[in-house]
MARROLUM-432730 format. One record per residue (C-alpha): residue in three letters; residue number from 1; x, y, z. Coordinates in nm, 2 decimals, always signed. Each point is the difference from the previous one (the first is absolute). Layout:
<pts>
+-----+-----+--------+--------+--------+
! res !   n !      x !      y !      z !
+-----+-----+--------+--------+--------+
! ALA ! NUM !      X !      Y !      Z !
...
+-----+-----+--------+--------+--------+
</pts>
This chain:
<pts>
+-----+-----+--------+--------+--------+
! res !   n !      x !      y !      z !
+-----+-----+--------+--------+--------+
! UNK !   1 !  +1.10 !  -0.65 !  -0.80 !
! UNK !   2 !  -0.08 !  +0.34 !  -0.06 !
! UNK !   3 !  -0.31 !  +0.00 !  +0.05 !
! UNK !   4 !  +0.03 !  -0.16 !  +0.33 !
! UNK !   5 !  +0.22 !  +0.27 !  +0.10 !
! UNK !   6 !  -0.22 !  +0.28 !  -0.14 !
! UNK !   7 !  -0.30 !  -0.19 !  +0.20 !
! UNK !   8 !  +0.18 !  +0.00 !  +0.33 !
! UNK !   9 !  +0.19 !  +0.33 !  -0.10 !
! UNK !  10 !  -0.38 !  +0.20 !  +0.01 !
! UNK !  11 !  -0.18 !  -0.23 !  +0.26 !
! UNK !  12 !  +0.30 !  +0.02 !  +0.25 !
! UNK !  13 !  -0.05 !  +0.42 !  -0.05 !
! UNK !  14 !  -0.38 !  -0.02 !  +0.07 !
! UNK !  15 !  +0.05 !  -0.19 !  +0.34 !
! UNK !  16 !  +0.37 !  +0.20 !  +0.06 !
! UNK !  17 !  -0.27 !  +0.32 !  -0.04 !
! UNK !  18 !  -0.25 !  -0.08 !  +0.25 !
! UNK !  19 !  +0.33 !  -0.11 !  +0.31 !
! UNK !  20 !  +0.09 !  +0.34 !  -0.12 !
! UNK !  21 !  -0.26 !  +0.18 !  +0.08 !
! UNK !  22 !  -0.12 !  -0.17 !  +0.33 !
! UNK !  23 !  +0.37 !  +0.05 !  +0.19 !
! UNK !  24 !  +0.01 !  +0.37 !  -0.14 !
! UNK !  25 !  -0.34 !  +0.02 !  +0.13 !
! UNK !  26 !  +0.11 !  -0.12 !  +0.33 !
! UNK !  27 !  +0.32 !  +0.20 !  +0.02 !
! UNK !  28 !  -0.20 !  +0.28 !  -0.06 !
! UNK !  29 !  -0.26 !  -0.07 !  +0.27 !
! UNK !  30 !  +0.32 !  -0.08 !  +0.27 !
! UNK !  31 !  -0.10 !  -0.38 !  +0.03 !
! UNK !  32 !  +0.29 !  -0.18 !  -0.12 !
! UNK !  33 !  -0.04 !  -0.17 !  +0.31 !
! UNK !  34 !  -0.27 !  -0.24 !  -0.21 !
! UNK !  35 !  +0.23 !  -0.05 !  -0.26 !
! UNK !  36 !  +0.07 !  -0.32 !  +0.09 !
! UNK !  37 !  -0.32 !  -0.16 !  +0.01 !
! UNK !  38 !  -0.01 !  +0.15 !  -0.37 !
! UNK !  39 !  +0.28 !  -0.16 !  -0.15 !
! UNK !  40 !  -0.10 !  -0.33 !  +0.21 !
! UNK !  41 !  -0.32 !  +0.07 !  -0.22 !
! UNK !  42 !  +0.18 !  +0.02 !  -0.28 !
! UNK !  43 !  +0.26 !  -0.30 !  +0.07 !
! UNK !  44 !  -0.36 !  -0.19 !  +0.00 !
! UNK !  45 !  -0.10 !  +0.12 !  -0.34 !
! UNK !  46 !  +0.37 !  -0.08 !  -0.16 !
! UNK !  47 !  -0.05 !  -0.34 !  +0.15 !
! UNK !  48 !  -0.34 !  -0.06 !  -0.10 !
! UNK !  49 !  +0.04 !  +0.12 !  -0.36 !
! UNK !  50 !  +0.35 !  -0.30 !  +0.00 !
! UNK !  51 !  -0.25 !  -0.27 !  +0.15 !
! UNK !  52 !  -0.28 !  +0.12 !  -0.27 !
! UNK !  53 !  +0.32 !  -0.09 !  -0.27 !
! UNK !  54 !  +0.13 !  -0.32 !  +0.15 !
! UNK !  55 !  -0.35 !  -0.13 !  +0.00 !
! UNK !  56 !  -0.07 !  +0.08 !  -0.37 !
! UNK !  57 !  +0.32 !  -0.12 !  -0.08 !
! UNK !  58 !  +0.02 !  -0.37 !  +0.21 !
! UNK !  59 !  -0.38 !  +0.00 !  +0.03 !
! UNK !  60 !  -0.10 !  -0.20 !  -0.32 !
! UNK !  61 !  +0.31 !  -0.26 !  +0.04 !
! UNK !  62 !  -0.21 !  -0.37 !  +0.04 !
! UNK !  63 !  -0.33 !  +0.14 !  -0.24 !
! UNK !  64 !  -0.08 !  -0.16 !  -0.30 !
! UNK !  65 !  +0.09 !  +0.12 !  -0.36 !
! UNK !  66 !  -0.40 !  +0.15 !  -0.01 !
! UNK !  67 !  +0.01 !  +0.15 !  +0.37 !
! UNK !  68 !  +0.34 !  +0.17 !  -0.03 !
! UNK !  69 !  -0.11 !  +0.16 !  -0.36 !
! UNK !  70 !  -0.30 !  +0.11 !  +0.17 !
! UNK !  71 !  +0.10 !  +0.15 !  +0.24 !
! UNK !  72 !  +0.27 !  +0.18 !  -0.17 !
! UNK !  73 !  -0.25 !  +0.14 !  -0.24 !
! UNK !  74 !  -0.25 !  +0.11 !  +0.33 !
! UNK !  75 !  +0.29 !  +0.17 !  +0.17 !
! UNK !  76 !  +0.14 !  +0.18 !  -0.32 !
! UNK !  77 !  -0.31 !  +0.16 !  -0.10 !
! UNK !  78 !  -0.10 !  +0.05 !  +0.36 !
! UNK !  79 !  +0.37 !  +0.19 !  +0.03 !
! UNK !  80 !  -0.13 !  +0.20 !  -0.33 !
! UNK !  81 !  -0.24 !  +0.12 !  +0.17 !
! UNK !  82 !  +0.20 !  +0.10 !  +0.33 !
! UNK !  83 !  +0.23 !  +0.20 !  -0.18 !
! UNK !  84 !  -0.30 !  +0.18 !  -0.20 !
! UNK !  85 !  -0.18 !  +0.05 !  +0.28 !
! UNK !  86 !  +0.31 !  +0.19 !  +0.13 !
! UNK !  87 !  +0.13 !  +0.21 !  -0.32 !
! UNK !  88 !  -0.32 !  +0.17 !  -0.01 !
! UNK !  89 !  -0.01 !  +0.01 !  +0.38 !
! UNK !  90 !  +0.32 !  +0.20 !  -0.03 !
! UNK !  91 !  -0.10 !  +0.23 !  -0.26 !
! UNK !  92 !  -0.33 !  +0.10 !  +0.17 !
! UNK !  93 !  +0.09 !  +0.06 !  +0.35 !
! UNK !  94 !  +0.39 !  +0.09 !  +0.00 !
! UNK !  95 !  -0.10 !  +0.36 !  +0.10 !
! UNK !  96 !  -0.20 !  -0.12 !  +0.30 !
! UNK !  97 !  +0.26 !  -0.32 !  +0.15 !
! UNK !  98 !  +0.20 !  +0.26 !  +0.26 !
! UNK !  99 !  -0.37 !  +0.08 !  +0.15 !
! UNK ! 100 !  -0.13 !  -0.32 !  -0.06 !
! UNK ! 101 !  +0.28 !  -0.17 !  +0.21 !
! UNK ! 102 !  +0.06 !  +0.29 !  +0.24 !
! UNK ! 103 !  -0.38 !  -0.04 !  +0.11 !
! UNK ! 104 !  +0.05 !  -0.37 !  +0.06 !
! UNK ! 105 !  +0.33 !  +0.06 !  +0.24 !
! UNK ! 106 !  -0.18 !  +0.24 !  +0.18 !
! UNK ! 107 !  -0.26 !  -0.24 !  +0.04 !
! UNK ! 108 !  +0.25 !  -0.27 !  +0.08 !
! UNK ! 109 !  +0.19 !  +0.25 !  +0.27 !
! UNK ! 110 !  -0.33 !  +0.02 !  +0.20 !
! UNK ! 111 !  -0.01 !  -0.35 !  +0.01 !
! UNK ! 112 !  +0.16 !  -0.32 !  +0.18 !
! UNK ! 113 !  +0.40 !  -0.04 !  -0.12 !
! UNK ! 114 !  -0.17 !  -0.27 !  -0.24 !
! UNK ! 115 !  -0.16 !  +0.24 !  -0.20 !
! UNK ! 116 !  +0.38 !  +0.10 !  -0.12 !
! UNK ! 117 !  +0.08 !  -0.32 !  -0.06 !
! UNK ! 118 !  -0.33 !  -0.12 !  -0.21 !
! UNK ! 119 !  +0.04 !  +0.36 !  -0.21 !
! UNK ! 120 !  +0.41 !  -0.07 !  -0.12 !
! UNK ! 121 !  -0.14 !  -0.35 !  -0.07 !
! UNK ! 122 !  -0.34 !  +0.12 !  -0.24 !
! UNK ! 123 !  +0.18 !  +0.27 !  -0.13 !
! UNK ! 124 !  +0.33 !  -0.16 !  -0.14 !
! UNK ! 125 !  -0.20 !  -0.33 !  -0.05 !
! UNK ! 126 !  -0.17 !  +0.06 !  -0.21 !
! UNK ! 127 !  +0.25 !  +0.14 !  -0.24 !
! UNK ! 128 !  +0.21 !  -0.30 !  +0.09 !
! UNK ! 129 !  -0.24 !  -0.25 !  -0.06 !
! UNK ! 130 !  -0.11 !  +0.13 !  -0.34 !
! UNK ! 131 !  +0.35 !  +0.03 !  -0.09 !
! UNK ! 132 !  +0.07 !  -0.42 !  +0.11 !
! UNK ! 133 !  -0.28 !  -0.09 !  -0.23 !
! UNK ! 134 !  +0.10 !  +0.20 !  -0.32 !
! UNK ! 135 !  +0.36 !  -0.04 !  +0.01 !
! UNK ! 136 !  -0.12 !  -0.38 !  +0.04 !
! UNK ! 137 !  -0.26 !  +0.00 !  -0.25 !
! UNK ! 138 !  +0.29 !  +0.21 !  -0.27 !
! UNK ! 139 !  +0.29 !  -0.23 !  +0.10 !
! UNK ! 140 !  -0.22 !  -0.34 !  -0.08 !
! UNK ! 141 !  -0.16 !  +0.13 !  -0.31 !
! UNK ! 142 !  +0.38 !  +0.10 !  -0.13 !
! UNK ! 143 !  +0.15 !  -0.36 !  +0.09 !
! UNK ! 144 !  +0.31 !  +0.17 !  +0.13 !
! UNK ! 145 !  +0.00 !  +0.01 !  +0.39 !
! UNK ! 146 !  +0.31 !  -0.01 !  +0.10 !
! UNK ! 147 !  +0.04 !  +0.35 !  -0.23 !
! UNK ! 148 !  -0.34 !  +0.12 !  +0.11 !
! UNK ! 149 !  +0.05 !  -0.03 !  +0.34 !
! UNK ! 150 !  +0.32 !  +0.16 !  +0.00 !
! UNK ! 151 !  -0.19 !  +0.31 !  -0.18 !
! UNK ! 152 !  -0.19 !  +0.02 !  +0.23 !
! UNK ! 153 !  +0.29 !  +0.01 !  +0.27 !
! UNK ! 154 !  +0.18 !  +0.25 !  -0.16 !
! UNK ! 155 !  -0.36 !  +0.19 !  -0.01 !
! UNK ! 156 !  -0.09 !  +0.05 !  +0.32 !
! UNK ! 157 !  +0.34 !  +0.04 !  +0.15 !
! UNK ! 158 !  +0.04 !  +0.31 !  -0.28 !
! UNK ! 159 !  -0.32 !  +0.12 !  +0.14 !
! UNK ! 160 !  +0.09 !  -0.04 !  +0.41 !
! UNK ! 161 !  +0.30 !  +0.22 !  -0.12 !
! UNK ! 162 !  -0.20 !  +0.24 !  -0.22 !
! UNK ! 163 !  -0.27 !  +0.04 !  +0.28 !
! UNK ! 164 !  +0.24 !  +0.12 !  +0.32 !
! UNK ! 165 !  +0.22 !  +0.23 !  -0.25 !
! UNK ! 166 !  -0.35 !  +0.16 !  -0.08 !
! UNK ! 167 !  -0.08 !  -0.01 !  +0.41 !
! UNK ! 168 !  +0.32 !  +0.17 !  +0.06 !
! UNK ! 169 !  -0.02 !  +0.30 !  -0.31 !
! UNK ! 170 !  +0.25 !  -0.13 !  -0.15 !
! UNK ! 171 !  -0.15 !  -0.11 !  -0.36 !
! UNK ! 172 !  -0.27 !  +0.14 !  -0.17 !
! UNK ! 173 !  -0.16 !  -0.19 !  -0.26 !
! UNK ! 174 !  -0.33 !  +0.09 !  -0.19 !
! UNK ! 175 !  -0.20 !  -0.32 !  +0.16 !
! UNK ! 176 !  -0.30 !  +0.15 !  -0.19 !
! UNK ! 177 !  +0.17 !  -0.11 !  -0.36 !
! UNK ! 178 !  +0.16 !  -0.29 !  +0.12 !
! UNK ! 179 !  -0.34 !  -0.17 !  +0.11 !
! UNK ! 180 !  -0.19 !  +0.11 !  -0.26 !
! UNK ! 181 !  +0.27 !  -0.22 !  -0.25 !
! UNK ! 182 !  +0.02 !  -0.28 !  +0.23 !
! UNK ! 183 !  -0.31 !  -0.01 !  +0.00 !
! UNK ! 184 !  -0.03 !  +0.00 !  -0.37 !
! UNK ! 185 !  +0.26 !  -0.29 !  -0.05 !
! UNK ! 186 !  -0.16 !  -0.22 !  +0.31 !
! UNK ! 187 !  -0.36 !  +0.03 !  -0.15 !
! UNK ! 188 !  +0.20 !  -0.17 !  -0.32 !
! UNK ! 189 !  +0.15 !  -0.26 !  +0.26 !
! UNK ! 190 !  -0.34 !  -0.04 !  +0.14 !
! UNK ! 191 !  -0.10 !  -0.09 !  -0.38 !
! UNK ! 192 !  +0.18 !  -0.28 !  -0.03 !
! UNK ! 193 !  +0.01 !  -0.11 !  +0.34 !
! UNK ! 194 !  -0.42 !  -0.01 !  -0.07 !
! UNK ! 195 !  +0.07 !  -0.19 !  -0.28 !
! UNK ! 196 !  +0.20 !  -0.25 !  +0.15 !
! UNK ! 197 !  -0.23 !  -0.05 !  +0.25 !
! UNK ! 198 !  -0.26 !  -0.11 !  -0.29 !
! UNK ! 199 !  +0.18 !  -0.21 !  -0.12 !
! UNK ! 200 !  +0.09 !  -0.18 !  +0.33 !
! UNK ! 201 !  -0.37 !  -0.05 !  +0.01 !
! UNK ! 202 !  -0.05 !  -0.10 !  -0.34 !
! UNK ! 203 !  +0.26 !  -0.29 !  +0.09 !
! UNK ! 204 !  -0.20 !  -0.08 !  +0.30 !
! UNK ! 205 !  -0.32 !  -0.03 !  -0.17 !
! UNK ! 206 !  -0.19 !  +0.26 !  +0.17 !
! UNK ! 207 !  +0.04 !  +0.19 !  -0.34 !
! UNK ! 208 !  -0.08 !  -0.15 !  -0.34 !
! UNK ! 209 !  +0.32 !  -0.02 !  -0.17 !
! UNK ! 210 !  +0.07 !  +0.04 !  -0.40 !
! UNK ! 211 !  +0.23 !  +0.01 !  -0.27 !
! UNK ! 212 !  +0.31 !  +0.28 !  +0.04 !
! UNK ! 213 !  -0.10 !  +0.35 !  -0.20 !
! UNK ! 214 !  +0.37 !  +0.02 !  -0.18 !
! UNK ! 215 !  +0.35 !  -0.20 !  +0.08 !
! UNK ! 216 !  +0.27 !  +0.24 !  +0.00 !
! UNK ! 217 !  +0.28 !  -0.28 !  +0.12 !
! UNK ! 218 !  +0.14 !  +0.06 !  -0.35 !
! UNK ! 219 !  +0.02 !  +0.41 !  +0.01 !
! UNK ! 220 !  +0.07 !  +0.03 !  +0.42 !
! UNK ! 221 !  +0.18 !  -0.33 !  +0.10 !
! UNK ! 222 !  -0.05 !  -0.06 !  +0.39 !
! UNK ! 223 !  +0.37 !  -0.07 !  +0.03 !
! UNK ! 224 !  +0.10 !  +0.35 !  -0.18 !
! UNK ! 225 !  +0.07 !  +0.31 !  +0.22 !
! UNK ! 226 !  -0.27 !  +0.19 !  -0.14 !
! UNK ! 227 !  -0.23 !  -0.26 !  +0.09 !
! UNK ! 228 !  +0.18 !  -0.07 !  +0.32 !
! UNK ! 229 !  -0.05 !  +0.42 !  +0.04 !
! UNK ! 230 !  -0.41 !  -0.04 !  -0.10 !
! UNK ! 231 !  -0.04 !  -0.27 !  +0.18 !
! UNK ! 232 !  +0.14 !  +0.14 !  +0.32 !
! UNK ! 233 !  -0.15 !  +0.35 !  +0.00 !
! UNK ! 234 !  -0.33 !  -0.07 !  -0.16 !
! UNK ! 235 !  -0.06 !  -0.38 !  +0.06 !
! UNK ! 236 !  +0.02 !  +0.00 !  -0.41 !
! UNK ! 237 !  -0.10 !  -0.36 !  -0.09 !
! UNK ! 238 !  +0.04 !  -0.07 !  -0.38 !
! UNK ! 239 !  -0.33 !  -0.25 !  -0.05 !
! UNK ! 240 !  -0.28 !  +0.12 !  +0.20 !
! UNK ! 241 !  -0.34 !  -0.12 !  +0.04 !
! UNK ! 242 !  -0.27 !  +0.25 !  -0.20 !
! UNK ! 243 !  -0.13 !  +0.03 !  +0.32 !
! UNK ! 244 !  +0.33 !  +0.12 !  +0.16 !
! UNK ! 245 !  +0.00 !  +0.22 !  -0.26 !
! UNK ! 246 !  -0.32 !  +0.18 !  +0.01 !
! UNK ! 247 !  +0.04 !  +0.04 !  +0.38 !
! UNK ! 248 !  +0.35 !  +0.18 !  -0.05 !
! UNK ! 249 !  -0.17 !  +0.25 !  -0.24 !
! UNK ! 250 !  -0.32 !  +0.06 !  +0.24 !
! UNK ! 251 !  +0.22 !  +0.01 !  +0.30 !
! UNK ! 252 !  +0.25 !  +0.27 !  -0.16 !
! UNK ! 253 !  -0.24 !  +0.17 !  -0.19 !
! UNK ! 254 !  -0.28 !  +0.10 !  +0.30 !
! UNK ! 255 !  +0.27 !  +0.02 !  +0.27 !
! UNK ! 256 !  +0.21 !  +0.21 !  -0.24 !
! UNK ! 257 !  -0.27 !  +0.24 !  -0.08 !
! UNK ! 258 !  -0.14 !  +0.06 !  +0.39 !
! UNK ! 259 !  +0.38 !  +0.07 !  +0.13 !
! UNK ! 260 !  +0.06 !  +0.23 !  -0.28 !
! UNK ! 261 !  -0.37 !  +0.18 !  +0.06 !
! UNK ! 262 !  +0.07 !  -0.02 !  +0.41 !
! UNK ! 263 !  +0.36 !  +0.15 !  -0.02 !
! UNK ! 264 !  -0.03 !  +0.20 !  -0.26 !
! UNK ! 265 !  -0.38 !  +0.21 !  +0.12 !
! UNK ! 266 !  +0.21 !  +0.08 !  +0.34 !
! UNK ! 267 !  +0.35 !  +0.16 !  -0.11 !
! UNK ! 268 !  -0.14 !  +0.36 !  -0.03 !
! UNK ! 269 !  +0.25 !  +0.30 !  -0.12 !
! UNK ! 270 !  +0.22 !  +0.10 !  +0.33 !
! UNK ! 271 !  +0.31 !  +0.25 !  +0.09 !
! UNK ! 272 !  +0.33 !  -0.25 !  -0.05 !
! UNK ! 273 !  +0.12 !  -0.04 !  +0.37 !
! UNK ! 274 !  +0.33 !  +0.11 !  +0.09 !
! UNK ! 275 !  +0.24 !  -0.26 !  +0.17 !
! UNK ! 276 !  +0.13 !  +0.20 !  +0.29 !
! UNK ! 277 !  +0.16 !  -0.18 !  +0.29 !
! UNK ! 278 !  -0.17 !  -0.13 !  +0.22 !
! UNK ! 279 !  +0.08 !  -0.03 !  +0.40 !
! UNK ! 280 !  +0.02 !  -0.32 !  +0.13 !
! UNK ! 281 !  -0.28 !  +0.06 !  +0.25 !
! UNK ! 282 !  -0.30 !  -0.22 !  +0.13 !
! UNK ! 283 !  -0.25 !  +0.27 !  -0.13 !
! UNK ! 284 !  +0.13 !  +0.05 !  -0.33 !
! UNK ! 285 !  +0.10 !  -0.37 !  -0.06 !
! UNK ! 286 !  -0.39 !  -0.04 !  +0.04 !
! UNK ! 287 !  -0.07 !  +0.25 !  -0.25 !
! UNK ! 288 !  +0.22 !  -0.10 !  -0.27 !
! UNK ! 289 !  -0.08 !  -0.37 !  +0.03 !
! UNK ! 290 !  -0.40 !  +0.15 !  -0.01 !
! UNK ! 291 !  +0.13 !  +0.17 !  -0.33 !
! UNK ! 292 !  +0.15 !  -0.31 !  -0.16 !
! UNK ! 293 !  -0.31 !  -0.23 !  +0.09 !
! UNK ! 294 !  -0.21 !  +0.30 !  -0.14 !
! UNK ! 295 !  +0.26 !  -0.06 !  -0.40 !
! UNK ! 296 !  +0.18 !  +0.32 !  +0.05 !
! UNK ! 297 !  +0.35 !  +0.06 !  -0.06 !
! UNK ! 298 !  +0.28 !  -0.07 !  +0.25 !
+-----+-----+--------+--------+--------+
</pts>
């Protein structure tokens, strides 16, 4: 459960981000008038990213044993790979999102009403949709759904709140640490979400299968709350496949070592910032939420 709510907790931030800084943008430029279409964008995105869950989750019902296992195993390590993709996206171009996104609204403003509409959809979609598939792909590889998706509830409500109280000045949070841990302890969710996924295929037969590298049913029983606790934040599974195994320890290893080298190479010594208030303006709401996208402190 927790680390559903840690998933939706830092996903929900990244898309509660990028709303931020398009109506601050907009305030600032005096077009609130095109708010609408905006959060109709938006609206789209939420619903797309709840279709993208209901079809993973009711999707495979009337499959066979092979098909269902299959397609898990596809998904999970294609959901792996989503939220890869997107830690490293985060860590590389964080600094440049406010001008990234203010280039494409002002693109979008010269443009039919639709334009609006299509950006709150890509931008907020994609977050969403990454964020269907993984908290899918963690709550199936746990066995615990009704807990997982209740994490994952909790998660992105948490973050809704978290995201308007930094819109408004009224927290400040250094966002900078907090993804660079999340990030840390989803690459480890991503490990045994990977490995799940293997063995998914392994069941399938798309994957040669083989006799379990240890049995630790004796030392971690399933139905223990330890195991219960492994289990659920780290899809733990006490007799894995060698080959589950070895694709843990690659996974964790390599992804490990380029996050570290990425995050780490780009903090460079820098004055500590001061937390002053800040006024409750469209100009400097823009600012600070270009500052928090950018990892500094608020």
């Amino acid at each position: 459960m927790l680390a559903n709510v840690l998933i939706g907790l830092r996903e929900g931030l990244e898309a509660g981000l990028v709303v931020g800084i398009l109506v601050a943008f907009l305030n600032k430029l005096g077009r609130r008038d095109v708010l609408p279409k905006l959060w109709i964008g938006v609206s789209g995105a939420i619903a797309l990213s709840l279709g993208v869950g209901a079809v993973l989750t009711f999707g495979p019902y009337g499959l066979t044993h092979e098909a269902q296992e299959a397609l898990g195993g596809s998904l999970s390590i294609a959901a792996v790979g989503l939220v890869t993709w997107m830690i490293f996206w985060m860590a590389r171009h964080a600094r440049h999102l406010k001008g990234e996104l203010q280039g494409q609204l002002t693109t979008a403003l010269a443009g039919s009403a639709a334009a609006i509409v299509v950006l709150g959809v890509v931008s907020v979609g994609r977050e969403g949709v990454e964020t269907a598939l993984f908290i899918w792909a963690s709550v199936t590889s746990s066995g615990q759904e009704v807990l997982g998706l209740i994490g994952a509830l909790l998660g992105i409500l948490a973050s809704v709140v978290i995201s308007y109280l930094i819109y408004r000045g009224f927290v400040r949070i250094n966002l900078s640490r907090f993804f660079f841990w999340t990030g840390l302890f989803l690459v480890i969710v991503a490990a045994g979400v990977f490995a799940y996924g293997l063995g998914d295929l392994q069941e399938a037969g798309i994957l040669p299968d083989g006799p379990a590298a240890y049995d630790l049913h004796g030392l971690i029983p399933a139905s223990s709350w330890y195991g219960t606790l492994l289990s659920g934040l780290f899809q733990f599974k006490a007799e894995p496949s060698w080959l589950q195994v070895i694709g843990w320890v690659a996974y964790a290893a390599v992804v490990l070592t380029l996050f570290l080298r990425v995050t780490l190479a780009k903090k460079t010594p820098s004055a500590p910032t001061t937390a002053e208030p800040v006024a409750p303006q469209a100009g400097a709401k823009a600012e600070r939420l270009a500052a928090v996208a950018a990892g500094d402190r608020l």
